[in-house]
C-alpha atoms as a printed R data frame, in Angstrom:
    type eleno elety resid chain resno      x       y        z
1   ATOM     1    CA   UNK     A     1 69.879 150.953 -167.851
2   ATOM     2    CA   UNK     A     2 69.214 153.691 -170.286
3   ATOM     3    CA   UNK     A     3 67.102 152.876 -172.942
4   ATOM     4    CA   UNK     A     4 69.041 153.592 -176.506
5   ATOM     5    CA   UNK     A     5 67.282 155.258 -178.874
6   ATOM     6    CA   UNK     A     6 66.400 154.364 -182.839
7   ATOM     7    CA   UNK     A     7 67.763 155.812 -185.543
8   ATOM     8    CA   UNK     A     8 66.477 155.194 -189.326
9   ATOM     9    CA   UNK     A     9 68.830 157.294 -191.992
10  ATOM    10    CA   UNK     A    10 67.018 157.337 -195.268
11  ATOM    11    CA   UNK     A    11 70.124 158.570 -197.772
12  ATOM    12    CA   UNK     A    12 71.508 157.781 -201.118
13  ATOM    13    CA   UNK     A    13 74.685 158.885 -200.452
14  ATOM    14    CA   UNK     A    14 76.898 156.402 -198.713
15  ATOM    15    CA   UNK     A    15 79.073 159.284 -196.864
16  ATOM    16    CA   UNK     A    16 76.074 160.783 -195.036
17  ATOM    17    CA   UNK     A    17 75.247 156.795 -193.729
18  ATOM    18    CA   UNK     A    18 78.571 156.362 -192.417
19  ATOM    19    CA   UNK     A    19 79.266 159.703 -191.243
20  ATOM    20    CA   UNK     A    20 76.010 160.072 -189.268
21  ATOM    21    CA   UNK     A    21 75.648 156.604 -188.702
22  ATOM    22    CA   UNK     A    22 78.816 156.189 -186.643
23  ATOM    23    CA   UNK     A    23 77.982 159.410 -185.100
24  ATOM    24    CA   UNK     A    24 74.566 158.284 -183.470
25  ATOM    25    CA   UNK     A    25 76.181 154.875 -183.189
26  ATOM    26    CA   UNK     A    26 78.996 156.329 -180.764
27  ATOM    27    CA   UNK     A    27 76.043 158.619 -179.076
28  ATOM    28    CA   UNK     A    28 74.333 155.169 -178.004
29  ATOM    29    CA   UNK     A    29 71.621 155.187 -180.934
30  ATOM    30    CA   UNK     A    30 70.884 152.073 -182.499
31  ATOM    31    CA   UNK     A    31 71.430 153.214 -185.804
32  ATOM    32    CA   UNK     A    32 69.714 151.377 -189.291
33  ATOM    33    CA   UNK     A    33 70.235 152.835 -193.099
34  ATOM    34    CA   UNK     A    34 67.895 152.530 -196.019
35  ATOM    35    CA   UNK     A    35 69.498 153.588 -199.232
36  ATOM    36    CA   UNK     A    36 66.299 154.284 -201.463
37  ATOM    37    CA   UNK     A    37 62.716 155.487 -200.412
38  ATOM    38    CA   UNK     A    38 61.192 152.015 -200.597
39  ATOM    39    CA   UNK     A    39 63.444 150.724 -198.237
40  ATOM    40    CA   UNK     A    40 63.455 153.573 -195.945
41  ATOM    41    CA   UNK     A    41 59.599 152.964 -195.723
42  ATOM    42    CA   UNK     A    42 59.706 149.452 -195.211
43  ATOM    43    CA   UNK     A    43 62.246 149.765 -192.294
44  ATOM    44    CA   UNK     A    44 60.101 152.306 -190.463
45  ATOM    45    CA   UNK     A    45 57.165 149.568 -191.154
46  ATOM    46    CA   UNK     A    46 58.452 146.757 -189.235
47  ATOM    47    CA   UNK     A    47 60.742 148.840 -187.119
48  ATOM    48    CA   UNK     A    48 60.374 151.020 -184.099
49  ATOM    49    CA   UNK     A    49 62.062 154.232 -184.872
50  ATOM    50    CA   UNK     A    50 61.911 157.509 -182.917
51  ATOM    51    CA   UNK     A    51 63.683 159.679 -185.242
52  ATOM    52    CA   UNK     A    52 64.348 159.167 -189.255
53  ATOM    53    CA   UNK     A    53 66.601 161.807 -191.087
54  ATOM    54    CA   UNK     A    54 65.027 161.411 -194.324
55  ATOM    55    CA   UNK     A    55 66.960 162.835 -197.865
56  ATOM    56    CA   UNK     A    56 64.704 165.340 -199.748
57  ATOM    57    CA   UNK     A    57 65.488 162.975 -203.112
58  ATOM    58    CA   UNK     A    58 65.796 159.709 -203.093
59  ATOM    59    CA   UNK     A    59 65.453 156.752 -205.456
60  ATOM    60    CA   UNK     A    60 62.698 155.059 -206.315
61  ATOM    61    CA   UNK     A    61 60.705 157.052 -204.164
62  ATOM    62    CA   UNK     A    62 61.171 160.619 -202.755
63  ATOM    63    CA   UNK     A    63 61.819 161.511 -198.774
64  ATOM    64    CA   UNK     A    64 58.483 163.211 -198.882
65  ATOM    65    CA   UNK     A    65 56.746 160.351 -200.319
66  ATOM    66    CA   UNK     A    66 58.061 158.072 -197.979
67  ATOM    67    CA   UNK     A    67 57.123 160.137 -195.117
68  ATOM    68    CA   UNK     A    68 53.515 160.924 -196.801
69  ATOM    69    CA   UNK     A    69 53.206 157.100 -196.596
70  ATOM    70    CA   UNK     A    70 55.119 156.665 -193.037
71  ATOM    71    CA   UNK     A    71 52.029 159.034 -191.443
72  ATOM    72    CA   UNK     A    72 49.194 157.394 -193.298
73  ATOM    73    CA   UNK     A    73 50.226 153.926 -192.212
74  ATOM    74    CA   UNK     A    74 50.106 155.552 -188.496
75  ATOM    75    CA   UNK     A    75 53.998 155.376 -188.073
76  ATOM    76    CA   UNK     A    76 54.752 158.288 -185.273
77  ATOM    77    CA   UNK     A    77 58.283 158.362 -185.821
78  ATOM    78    CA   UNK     A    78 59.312 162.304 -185.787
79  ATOM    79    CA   UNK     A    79 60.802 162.908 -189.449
80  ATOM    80    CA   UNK     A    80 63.456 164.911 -190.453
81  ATOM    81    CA   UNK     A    81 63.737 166.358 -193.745
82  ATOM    82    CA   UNK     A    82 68.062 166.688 -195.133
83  ATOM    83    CA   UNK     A    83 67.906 168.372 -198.247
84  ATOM    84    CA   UNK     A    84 71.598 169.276 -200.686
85  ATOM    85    CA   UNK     A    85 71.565 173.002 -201.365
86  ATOM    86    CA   UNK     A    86 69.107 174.134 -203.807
87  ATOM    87    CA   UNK     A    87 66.834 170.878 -204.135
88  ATOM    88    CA   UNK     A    88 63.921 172.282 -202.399
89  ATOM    89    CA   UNK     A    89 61.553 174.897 -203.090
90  ATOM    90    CA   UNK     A    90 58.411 176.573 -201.396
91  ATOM    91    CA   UNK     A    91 56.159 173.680 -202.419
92  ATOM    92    CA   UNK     A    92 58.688 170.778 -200.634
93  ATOM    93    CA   UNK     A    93 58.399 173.403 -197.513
94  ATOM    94    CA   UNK     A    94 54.493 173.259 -197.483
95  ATOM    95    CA   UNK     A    95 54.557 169.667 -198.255
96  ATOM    96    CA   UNK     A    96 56.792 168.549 -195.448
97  ATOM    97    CA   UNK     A    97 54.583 171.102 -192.849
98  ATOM    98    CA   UNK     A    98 51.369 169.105 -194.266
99  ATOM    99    CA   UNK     A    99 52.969 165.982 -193.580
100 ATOM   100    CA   UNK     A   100 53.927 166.711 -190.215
101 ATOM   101    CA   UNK     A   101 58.144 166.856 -190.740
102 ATOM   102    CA   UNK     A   102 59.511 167.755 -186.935
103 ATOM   103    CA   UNK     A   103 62.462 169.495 -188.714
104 ATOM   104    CA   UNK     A   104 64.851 170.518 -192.189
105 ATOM   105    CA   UNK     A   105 68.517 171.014 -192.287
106 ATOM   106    CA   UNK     A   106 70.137 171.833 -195.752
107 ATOM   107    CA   UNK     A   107 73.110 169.153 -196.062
108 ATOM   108    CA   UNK     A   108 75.654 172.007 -196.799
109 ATOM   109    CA   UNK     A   109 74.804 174.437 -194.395
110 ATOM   110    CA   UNK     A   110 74.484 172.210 -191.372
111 ATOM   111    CA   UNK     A   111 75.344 173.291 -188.183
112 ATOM   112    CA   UNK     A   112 76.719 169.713 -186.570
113 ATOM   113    CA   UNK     A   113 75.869 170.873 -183.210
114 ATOM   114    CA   UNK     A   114 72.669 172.022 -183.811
115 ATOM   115    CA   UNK     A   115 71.599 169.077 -185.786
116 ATOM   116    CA   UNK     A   116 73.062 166.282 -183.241
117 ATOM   117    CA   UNK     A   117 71.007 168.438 -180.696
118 ATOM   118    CA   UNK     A   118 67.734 168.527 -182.575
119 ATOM   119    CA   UNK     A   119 67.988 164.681 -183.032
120 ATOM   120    CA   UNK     A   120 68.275 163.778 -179.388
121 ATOM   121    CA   UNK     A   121 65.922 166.208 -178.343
122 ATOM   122    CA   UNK     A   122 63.549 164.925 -180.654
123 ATOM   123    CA   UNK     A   123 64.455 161.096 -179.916
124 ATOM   124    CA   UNK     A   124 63.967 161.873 -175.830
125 ATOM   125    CA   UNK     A   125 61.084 163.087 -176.691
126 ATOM   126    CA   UNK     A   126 58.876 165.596 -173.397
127 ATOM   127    CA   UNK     A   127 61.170 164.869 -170.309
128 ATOM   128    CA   UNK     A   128 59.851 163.279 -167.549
129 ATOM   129    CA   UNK     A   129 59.699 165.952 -164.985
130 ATOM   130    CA   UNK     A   130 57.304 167.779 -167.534
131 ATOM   131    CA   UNK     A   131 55.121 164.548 -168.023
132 ATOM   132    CA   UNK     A   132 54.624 164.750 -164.338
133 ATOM   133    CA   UNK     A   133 54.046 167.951 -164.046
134 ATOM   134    CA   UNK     A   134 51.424 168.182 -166.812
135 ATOM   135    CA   UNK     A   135 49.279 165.074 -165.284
136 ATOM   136    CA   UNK     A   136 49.826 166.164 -161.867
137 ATOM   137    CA   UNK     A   137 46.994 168.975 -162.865
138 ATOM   138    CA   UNK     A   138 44.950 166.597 -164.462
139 ATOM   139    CA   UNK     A   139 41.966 165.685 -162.494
């Protein structure tokens, strides 16, 4: 059986949750929503995510925040960062490299394909054959 994948979407806007959520749903994710930074943080807490998509501003507590906080509780979920057009700026950017984000897409210049694409690659994680062939030269 193939294992299914997690999925934590951190978003205050209800159409990104559904959208996205039946998306990865249908792609065999098992999908989970947190409407406000608090709650995104507690769900990647006592959950085991691979991949959160994390909104640049949320309530109560921004997606950088919540990642910042994710990392230093020694949650290894990879992050990535949706941000609406002009939220960010160059200090977000260096933030979310020092906090180890694994990606960015701007909400309305996403390219579906490449975004679905990123996730799974991202959820798989290294593939197998490569696993093998990196500890077959390991003495």
């Amino acid at each position: 059986m193939e294992r299914k994948y997690k999925l934590l979407i951190a978003d205050d806007d209800p159409e990104i949750l559904t959208h996205y959520g039946a998306y990865f749903a249908q792609q065999g994710f098992l999908v989970d929503v947190a409407q406000d930074g608090l709650d995104g943080l507690e769900k990647l807490r006592h959950g085991e995510f691979d991949v959160a998509l994390v909104d640049l501003k949320l309530p109560k507590m921004d997606g950088l925040e919540m990642i910042r906080q994710a990392h230093q509780a020694g949650i290894d979920a990879d992050m990535i960062i949706l941000s609406g057009e002009g939220e960010s700026n160059k200090e977000d950017a260096i933030a979310a490299i020092k906090v180890g984000v694994s990606d960015w897409f701007e909400k309305a210049h996403l390219d579906r394909s490449k975004f679905f694409q990123r996730v799974k690659e991202l959820a798989e994680g290294m593939p197998l054959d490569e696993i093998s062939r990196i500890l077959s030269v390991i003495r």
